[in-house]
PDB file as gemmi writes it, atoms N, CA and C in Angstrom:
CRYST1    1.000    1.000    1.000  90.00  90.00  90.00 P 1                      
ATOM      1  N   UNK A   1     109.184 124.616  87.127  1.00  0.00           N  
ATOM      2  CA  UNK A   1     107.826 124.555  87.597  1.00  0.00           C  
ATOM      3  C   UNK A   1     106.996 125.630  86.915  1.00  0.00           C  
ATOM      4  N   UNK A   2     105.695 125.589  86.864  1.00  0.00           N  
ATOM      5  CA  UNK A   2     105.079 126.381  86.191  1.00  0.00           C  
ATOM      6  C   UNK A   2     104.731 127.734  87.033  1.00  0.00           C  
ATOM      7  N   UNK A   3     104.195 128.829  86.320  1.00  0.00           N  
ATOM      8  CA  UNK A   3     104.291 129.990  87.229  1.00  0.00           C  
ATOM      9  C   UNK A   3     103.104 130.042  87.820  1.00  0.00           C  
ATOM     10  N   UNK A   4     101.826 128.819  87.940  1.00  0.00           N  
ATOM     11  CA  UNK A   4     100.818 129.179  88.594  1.00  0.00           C  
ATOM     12  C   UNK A   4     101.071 128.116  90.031  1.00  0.00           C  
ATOM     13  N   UNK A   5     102.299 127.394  89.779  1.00  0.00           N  
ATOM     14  CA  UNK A   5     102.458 126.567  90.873  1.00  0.00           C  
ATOM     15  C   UNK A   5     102.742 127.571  92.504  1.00  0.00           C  
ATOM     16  N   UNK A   6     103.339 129.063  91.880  1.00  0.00           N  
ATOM     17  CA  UNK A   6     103.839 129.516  92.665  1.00  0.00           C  
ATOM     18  C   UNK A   6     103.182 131.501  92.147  1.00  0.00           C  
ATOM     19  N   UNK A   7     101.714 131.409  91.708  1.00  0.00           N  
ATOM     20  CA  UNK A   7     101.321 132.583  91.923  1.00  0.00           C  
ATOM     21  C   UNK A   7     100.299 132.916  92.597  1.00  0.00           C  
ATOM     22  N   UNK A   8      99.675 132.342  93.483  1.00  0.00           N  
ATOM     23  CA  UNK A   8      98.896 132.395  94.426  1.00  0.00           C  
ATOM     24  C   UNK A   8      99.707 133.039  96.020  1.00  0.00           C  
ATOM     25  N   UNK A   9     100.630 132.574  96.047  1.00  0.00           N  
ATOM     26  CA  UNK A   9     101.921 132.831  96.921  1.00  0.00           C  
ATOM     27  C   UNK A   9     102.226 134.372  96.446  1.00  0.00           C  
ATOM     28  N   UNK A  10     102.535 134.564  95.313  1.00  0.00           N  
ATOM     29  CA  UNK A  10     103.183 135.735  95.114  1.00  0.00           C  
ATOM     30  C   UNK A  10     101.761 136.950  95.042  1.00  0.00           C  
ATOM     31  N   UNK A  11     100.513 136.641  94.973  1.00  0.00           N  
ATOM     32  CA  UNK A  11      99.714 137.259  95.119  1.00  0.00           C  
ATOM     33  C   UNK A  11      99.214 137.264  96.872  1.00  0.00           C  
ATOM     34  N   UNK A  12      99.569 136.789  97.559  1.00  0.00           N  
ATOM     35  CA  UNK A  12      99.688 137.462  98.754  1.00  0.00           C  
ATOM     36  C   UNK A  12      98.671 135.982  99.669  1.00  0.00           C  
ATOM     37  N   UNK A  13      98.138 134.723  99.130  1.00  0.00           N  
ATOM     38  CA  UNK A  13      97.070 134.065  99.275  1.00  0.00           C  
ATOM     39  C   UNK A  13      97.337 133.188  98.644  1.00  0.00           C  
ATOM     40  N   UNK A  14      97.882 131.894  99.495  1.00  0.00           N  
ATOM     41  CA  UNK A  14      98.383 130.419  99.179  1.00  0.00           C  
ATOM     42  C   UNK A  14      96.815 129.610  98.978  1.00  0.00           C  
ATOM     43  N   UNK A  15      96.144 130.459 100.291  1.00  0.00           N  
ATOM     44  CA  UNK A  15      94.922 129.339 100.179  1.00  0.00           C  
ATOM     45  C   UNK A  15      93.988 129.398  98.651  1.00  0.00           C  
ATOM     46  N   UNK A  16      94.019 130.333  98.184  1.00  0.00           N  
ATOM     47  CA  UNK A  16      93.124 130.282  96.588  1.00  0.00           C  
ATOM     48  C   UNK A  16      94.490 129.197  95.480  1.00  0.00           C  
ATOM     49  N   UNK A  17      95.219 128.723  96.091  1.00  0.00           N  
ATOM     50  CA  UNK A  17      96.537 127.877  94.596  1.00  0.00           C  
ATOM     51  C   UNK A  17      96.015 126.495  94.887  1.00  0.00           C  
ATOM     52  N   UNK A  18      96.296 125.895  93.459  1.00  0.00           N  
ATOM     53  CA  UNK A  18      95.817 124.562  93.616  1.00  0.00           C  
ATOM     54  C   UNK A  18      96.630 123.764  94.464  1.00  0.00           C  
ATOM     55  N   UNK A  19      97.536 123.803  94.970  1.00  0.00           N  
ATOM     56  CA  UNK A  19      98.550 123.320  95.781  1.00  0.00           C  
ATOM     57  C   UNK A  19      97.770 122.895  97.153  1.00  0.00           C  
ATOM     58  N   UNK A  20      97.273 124.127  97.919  1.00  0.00           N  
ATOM     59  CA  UNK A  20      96.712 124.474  99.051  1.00  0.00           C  
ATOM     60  C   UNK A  20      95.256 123.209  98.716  1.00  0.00           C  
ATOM     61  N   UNK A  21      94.631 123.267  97.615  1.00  0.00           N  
ATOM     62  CA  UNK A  21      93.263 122.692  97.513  1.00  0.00           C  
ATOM     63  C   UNK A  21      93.834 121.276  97.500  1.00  0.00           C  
ATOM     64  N   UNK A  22      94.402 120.750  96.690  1.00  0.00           N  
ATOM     65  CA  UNK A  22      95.246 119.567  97.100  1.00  0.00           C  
ATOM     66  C   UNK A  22      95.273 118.685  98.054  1.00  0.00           C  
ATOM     67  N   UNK A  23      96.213 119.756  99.110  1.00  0.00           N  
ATOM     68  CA  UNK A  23      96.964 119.471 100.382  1.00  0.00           C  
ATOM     69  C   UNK A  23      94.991 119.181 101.426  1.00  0.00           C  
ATOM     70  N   UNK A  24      94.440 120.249 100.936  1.00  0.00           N  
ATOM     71  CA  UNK A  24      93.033 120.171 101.850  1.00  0.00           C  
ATOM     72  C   UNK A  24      92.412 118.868 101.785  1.00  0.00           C  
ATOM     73  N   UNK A  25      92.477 118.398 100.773  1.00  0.00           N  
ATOM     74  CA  UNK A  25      92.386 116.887 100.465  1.00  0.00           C  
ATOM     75  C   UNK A  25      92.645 115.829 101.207  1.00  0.00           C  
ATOM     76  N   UNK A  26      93.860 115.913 100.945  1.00  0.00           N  
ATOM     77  CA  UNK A  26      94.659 114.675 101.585  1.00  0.00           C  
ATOM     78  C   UNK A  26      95.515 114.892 103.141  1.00  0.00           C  
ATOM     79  N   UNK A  27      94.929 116.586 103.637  1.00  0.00           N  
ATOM     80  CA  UNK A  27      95.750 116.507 104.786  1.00  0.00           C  
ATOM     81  C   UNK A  27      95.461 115.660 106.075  1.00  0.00           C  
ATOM     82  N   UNK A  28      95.487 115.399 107.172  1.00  0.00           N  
ATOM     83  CA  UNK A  28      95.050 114.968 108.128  1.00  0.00           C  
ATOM     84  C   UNK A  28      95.794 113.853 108.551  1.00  0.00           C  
ATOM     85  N   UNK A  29      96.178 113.054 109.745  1.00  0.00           N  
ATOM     86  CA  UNK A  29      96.640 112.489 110.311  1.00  0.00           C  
ATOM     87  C   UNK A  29      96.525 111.007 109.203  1.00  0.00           C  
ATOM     88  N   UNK A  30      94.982 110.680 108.971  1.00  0.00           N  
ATOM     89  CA  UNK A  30      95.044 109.032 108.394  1.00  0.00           C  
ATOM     90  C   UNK A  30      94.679 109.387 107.280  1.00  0.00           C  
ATOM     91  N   UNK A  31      94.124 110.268 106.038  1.00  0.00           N  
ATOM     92  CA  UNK A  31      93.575 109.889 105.050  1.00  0.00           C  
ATOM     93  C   UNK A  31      94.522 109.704 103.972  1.00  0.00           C  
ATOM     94  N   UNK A  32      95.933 110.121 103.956  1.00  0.00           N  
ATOM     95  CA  UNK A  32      97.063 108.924 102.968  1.00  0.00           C  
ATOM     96  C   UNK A  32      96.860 108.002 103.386  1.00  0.00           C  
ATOM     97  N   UNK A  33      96.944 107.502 104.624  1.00  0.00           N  
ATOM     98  CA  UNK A  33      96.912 105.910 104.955  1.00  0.00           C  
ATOM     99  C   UNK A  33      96.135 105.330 104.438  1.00  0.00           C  
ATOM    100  N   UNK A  34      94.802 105.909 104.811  1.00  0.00           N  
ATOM    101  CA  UNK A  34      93.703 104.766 103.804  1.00  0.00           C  
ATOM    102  C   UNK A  34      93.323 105.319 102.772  1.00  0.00           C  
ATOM    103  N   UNK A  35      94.033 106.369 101.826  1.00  0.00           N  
ATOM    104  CA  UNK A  35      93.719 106.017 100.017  1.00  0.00           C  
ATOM    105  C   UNK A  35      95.063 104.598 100.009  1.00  0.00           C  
ATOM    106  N   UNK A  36      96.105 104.975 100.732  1.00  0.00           N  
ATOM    107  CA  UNK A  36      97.322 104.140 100.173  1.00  0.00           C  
ATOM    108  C   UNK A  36      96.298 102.883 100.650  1.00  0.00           C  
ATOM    109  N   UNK A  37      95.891 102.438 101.568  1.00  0.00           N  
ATOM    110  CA  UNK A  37      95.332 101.178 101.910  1.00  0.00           C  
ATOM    111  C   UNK A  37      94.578 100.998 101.046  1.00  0.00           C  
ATOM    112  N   UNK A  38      93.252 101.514 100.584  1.00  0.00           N  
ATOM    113  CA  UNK A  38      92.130 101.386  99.518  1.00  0.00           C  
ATOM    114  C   UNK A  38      92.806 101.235  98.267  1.00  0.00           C  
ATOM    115  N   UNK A  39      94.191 101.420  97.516  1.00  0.00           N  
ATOM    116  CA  UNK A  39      94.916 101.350  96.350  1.00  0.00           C  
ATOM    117  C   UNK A  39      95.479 100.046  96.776  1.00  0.00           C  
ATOM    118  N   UNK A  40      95.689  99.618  97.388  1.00  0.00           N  
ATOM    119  CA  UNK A  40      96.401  98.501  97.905  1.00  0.00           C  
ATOM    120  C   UNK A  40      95.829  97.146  98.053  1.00  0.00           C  
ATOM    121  N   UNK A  41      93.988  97.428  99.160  1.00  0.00           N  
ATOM    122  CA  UNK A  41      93.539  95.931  99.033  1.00  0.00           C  
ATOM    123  C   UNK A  41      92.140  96.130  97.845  1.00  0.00           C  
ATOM    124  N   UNK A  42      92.211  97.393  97.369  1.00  0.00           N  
ATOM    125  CA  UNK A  42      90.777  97.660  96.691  1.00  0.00           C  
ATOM    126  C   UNK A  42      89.554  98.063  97.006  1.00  0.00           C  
ATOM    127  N   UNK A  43      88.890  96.883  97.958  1.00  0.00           N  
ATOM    128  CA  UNK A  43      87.629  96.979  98.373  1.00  0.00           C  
ATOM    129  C   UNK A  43      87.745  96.732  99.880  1.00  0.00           C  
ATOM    130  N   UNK A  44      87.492  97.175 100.792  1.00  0.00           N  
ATOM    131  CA  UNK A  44      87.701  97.229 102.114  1.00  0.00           C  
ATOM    132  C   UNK A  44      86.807  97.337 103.059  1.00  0.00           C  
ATOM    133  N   UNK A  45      86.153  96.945 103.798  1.00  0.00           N  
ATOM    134  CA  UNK A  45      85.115  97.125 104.454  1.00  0.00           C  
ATOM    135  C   UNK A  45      85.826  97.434 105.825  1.00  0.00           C  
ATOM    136  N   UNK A  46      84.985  98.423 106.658  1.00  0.00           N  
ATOM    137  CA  UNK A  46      85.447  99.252 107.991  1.00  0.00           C  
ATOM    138  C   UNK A  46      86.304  98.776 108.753  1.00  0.00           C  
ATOM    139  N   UNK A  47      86.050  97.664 109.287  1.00  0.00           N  
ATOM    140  CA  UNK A  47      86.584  96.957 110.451  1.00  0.00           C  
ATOM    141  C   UNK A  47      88.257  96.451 109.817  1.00  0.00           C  
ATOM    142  N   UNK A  48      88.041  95.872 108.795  1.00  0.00           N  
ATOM    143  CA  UNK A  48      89.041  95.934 108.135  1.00  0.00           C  
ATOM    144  C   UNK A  48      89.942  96.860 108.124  1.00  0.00           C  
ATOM    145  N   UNK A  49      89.722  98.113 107.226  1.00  0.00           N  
ATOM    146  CA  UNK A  49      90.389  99.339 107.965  1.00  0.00           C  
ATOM    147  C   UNK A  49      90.970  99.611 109.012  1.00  0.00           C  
ATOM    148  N   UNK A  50      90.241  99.411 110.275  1.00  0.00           N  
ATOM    149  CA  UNK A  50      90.312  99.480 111.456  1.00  0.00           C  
ATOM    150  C   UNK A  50      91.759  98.528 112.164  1.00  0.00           C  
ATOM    151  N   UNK A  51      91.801  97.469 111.406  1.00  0.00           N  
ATOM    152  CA  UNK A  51      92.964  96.570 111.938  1.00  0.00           C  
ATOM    153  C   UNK A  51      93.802  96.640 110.860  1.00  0.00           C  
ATOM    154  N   UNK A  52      93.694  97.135 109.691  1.00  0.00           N  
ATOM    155  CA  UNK A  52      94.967  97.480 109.151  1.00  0.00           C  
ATOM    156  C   UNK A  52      95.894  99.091 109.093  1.00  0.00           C  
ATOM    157  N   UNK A  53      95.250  99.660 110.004  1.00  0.00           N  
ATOM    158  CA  UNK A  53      95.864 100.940 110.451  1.00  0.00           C  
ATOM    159  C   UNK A  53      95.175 101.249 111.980  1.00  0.00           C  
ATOM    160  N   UNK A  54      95.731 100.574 112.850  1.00  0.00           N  
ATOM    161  CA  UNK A  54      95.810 100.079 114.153  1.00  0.00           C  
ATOM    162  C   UNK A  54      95.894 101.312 115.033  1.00  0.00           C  
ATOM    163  N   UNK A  55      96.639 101.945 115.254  1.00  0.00           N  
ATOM    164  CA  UNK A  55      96.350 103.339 115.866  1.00  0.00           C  
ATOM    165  C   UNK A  55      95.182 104.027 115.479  1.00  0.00           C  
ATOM    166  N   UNK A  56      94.007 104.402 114.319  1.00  0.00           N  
ATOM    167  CA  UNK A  56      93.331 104.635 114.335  1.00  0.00           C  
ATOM    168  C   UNK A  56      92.051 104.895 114.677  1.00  0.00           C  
ATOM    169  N   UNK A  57      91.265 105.441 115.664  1.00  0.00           N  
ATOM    170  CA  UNK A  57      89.817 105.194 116.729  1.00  0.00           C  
ATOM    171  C   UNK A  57      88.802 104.752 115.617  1.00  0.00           C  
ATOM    172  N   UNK A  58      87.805 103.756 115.933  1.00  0.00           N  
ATOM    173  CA  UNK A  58      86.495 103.969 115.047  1.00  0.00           C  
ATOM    174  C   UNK A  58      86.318 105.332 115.355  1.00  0.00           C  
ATOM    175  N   UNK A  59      85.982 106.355 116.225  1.00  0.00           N  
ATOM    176  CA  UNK A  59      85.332 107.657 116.027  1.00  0.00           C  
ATOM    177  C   UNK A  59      86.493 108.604 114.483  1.00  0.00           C  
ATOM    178  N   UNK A  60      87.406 108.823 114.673  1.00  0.00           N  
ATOM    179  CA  UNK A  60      87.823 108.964 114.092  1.00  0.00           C  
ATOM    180  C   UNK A  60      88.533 108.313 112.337  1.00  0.00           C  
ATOM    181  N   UNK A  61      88.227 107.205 112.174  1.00  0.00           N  
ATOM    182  CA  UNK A  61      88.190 106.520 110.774  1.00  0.00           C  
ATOM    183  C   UNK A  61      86.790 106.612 110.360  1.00  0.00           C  
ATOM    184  N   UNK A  62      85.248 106.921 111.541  1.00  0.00           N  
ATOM    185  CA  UNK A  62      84.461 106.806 110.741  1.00  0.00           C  
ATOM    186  C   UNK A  62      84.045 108.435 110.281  1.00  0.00           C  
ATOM    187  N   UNK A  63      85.092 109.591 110.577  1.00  0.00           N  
ATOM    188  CA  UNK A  63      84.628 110.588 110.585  1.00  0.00           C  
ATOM    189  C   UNK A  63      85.634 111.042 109.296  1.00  0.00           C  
ATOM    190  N   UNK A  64      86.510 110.663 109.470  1.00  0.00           N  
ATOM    191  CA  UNK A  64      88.096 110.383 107.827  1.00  0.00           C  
ATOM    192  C   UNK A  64      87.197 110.466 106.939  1.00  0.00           C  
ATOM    193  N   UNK A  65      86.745 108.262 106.828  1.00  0.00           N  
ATOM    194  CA  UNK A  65      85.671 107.944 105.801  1.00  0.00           C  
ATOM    195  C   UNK A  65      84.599 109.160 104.766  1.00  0.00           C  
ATOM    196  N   UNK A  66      83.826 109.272 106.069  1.00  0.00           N  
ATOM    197  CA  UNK A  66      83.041 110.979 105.575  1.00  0.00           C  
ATOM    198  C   UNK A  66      83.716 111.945 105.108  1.00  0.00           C  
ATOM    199  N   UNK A  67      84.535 112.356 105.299  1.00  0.00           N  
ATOM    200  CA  UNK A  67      84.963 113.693 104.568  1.00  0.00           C  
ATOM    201  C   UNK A  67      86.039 113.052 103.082  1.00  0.00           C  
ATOM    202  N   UNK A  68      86.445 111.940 102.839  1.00  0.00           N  
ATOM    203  CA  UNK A  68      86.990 111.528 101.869  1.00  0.00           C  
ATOM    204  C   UNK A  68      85.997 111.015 100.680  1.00  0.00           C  
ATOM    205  N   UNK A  69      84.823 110.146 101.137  1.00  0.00           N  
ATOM    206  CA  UNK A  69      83.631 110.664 100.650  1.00  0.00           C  
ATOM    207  C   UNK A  69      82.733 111.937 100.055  1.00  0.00           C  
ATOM    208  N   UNK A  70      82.714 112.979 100.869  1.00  0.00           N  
ATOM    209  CA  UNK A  70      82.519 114.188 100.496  1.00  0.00           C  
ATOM    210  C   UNK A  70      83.143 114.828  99.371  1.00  0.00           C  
ATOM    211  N   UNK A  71      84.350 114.845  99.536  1.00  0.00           N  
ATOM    212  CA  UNK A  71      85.611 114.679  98.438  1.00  0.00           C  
ATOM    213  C   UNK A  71      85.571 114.129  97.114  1.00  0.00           C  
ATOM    214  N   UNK A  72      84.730 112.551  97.391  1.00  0.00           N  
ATOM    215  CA  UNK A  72      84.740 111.990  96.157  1.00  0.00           C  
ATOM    216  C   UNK A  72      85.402 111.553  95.660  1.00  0.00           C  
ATOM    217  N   UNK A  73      86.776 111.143  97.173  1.00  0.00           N  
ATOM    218  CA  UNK A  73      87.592 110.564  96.940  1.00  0.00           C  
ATOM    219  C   UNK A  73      87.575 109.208  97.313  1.00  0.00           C  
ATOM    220  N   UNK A  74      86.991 108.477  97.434  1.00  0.00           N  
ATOM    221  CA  UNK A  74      86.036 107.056  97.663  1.00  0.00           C  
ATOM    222  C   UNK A  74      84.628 106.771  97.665  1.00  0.00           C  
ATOM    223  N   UNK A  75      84.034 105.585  97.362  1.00  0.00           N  
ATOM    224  CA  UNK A  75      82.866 105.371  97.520  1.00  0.00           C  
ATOM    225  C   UNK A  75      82.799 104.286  98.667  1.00  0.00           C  
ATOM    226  N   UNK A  76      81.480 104.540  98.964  1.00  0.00           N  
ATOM    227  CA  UNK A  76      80.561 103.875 100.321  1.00  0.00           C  
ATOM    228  C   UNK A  76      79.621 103.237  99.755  1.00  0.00           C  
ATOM    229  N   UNK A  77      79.681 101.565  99.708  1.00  0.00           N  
ATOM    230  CA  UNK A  77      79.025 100.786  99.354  1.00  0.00           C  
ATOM    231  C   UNK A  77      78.325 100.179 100.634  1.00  0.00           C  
ATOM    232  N   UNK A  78      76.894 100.303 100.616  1.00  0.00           N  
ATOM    233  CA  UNK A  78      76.155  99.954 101.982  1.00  0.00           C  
ATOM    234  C   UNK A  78      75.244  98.551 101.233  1.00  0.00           C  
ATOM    235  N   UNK A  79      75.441  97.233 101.758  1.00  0.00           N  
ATOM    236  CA  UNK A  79      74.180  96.345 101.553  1.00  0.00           C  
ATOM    237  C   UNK A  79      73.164  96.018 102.429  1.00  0.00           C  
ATOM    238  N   UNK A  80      72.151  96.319 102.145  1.00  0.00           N  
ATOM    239  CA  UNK A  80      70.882  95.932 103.125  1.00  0.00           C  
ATOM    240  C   UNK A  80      70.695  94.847 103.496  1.00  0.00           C  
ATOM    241  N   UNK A  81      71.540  94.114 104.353  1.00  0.00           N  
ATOM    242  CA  UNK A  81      71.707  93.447 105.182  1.00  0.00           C  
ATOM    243  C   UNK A  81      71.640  92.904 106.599  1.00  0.00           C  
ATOM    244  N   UNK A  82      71.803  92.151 107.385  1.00  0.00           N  
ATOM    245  CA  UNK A  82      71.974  91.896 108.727  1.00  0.00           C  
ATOM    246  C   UNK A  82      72.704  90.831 109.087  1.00  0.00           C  
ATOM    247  N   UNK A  83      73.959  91.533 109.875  1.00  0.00           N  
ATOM    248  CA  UNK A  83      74.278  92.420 110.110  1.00  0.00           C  
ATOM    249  C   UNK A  83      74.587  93.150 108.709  1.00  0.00           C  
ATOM    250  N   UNK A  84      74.827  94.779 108.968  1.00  0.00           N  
ATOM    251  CA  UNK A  84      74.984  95.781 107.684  1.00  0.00           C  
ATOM    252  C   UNK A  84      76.845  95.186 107.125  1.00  0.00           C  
ATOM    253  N   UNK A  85      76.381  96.099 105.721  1.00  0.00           N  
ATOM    254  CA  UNK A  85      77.956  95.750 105.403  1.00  0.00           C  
ATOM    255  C   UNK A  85      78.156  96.626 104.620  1.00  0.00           C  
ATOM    256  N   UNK A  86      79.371  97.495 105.004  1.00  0.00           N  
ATOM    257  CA  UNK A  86      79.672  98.480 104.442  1.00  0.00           C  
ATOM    258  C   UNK A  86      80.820  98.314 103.649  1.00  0.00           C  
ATOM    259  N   UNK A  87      81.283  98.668 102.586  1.00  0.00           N  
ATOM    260  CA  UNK A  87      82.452  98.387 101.944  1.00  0.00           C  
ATOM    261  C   UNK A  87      82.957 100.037 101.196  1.00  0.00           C  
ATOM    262  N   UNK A  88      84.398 100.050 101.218  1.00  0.00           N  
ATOM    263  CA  UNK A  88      84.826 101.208 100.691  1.00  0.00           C  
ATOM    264  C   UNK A  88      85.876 100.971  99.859  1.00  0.00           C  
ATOM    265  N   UNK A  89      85.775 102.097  99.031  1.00  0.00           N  
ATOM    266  CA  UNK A  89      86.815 101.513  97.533  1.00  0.00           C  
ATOM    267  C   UNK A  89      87.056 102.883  97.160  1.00  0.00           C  
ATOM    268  N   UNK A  90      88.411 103.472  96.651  1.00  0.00           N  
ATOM    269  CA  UNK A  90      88.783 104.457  95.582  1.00  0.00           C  
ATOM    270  C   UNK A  90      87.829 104.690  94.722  1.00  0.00           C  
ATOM    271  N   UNK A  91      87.256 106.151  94.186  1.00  0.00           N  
ATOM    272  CA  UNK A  91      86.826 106.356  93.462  1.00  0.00           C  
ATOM    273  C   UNK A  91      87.825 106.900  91.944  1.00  0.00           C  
ATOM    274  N   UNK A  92      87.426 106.878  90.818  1.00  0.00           N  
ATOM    275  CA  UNK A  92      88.254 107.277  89.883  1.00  0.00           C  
ATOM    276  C   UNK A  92      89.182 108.542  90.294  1.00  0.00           C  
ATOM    277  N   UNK A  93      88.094 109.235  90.697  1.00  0.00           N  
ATOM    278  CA  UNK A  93      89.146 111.013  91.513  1.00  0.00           C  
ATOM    279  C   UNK A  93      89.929 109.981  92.414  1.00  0.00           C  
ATOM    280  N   UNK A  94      89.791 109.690  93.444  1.00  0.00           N  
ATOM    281  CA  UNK A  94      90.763 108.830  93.943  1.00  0.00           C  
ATOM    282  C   UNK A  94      92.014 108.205  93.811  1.00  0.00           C  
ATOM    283  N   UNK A  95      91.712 107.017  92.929  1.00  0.00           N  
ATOM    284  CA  UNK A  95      92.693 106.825  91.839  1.00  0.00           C  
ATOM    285  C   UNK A  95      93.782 107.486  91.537  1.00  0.00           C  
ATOM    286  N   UNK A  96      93.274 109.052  90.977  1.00  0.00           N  
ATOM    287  CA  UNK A  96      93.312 109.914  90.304  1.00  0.00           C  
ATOM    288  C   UNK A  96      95.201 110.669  90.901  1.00  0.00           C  
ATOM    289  N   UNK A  97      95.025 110.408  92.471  1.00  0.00           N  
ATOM    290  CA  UNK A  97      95.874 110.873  93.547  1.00  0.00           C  
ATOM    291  C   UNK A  97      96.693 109.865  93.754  1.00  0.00           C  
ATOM    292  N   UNK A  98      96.737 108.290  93.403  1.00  0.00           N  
ATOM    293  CA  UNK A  98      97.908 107.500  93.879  1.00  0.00           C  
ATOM    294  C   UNK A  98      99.182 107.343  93.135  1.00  0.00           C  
ATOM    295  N   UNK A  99      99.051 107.886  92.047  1.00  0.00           N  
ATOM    296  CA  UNK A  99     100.764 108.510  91.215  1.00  0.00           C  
ATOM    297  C   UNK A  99     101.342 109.876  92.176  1.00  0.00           C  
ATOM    298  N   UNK A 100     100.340 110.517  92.493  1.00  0.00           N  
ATOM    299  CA  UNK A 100     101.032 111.360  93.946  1.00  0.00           C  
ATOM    300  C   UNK A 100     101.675 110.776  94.897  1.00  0.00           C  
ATOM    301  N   UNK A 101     100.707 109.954  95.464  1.00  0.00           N  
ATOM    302  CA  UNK A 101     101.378 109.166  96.861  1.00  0.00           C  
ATOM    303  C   UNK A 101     102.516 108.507  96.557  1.00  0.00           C  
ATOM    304  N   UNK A 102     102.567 107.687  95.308  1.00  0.00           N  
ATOM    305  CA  UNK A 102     103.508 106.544  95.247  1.00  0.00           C  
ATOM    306  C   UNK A 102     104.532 107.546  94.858  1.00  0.00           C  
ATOM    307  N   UNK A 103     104.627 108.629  94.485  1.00  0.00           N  
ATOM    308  CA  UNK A 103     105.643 109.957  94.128  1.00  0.00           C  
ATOM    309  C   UNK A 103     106.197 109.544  95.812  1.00  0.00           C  
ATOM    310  N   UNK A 104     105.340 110.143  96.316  1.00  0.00           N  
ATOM    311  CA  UNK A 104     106.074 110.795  97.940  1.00  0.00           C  
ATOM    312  C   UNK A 104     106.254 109.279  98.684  1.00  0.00           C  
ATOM    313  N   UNK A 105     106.110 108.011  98.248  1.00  0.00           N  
ATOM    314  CA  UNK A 105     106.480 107.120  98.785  1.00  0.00           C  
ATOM    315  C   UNK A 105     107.833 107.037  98.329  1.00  0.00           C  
ATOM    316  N   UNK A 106     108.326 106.792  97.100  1.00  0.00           N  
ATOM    317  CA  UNK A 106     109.351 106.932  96.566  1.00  0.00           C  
ATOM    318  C   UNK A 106     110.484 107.835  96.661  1.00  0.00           C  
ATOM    319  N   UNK A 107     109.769 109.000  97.054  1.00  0.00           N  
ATOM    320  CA  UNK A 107     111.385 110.063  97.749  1.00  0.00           C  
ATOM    321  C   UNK A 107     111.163 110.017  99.273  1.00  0.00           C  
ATOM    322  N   UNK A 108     110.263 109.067  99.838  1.00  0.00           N  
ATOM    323  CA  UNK A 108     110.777 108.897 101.314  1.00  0.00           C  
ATOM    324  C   UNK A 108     111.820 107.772 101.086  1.00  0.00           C  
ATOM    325  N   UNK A 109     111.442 106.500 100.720  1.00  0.00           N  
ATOM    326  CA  UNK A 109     112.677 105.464 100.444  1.00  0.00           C  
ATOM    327  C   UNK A 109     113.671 106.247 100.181  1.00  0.00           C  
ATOM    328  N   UNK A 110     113.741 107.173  98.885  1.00  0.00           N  
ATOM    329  CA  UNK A 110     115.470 107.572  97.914  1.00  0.00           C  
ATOM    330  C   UNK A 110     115.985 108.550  99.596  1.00  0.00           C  
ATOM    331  N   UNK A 111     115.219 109.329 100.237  1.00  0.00           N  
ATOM    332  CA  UNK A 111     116.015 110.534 100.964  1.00  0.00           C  
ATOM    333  C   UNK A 111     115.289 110.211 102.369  1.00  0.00           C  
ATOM    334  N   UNK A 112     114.969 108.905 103.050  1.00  0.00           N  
ATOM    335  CA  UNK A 112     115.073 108.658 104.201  1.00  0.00           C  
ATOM    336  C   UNK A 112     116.317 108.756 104.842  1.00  0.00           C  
ATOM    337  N   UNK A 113     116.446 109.481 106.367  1.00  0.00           N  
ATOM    338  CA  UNK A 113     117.756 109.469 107.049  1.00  0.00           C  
ATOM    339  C   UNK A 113     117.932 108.598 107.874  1.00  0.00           C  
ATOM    340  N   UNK A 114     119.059 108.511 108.135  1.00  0.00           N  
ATOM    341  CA  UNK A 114     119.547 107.075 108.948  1.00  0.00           C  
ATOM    342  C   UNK A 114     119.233 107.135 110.135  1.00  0.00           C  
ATOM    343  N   UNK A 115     118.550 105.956 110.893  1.00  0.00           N  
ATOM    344  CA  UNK A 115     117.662 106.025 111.993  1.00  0.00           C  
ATOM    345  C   UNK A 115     119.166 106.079 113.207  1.00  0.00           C  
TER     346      UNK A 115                                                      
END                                                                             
């Protein structure tokens, strides 16, 4: 591994390593779920979302949405419509993160333990 993977740590302050900025990203209960979902059906509009990751509250997927946005890790396509229609999709930064995920999908399959 390289020595900046692990010199933020040795300088006394994980939170300044790119590791930590990363993890700030993608931490939180649903937002792997829906980049992996948004890599998966593409273009997605809310409600959609909503029933394909079922435990999820609208208060909470529409508050995800926003900060993954912020991020710039998806876009928010709004048409002026009636009723409105919102649609959400990976942005290139986005993208950018699903050779990560499909990483950590892949050593959950190889080193899952036996239920």
């Amino acid at each position: 591994m390289s020595a900046n993977f692990f010199q933020s740590i040795q300088d006394g302050d994980i939170s300044k390593s790119c590791f930590y900025y990363t993890l700030s990203l993608i931490s939180g209960k649903y937002k792997m779920a829906i980049l992996y979902t948004l890599a998966t059906f593409e273009i997605v509009r809310f409600n959609e979302l909503k029933r394909l990751i079922p435990n999820i509250s609208y208060k909470t997927l529409s508050a995800t949405l926003k900060e993954l946005e912020q991020d710039q890790l998806i876009i928010r396509t709004e048409y002026p419509q009636v009723p409105p229609k919102v649609e959400y999709q990976l942005s290139e930064r986005g993208h950018s993160l699903i050779p990560i995920l499909k990483q950590m999908c892949d050593w959950g399959q190889a080193h899952r333990l036996p239920e």
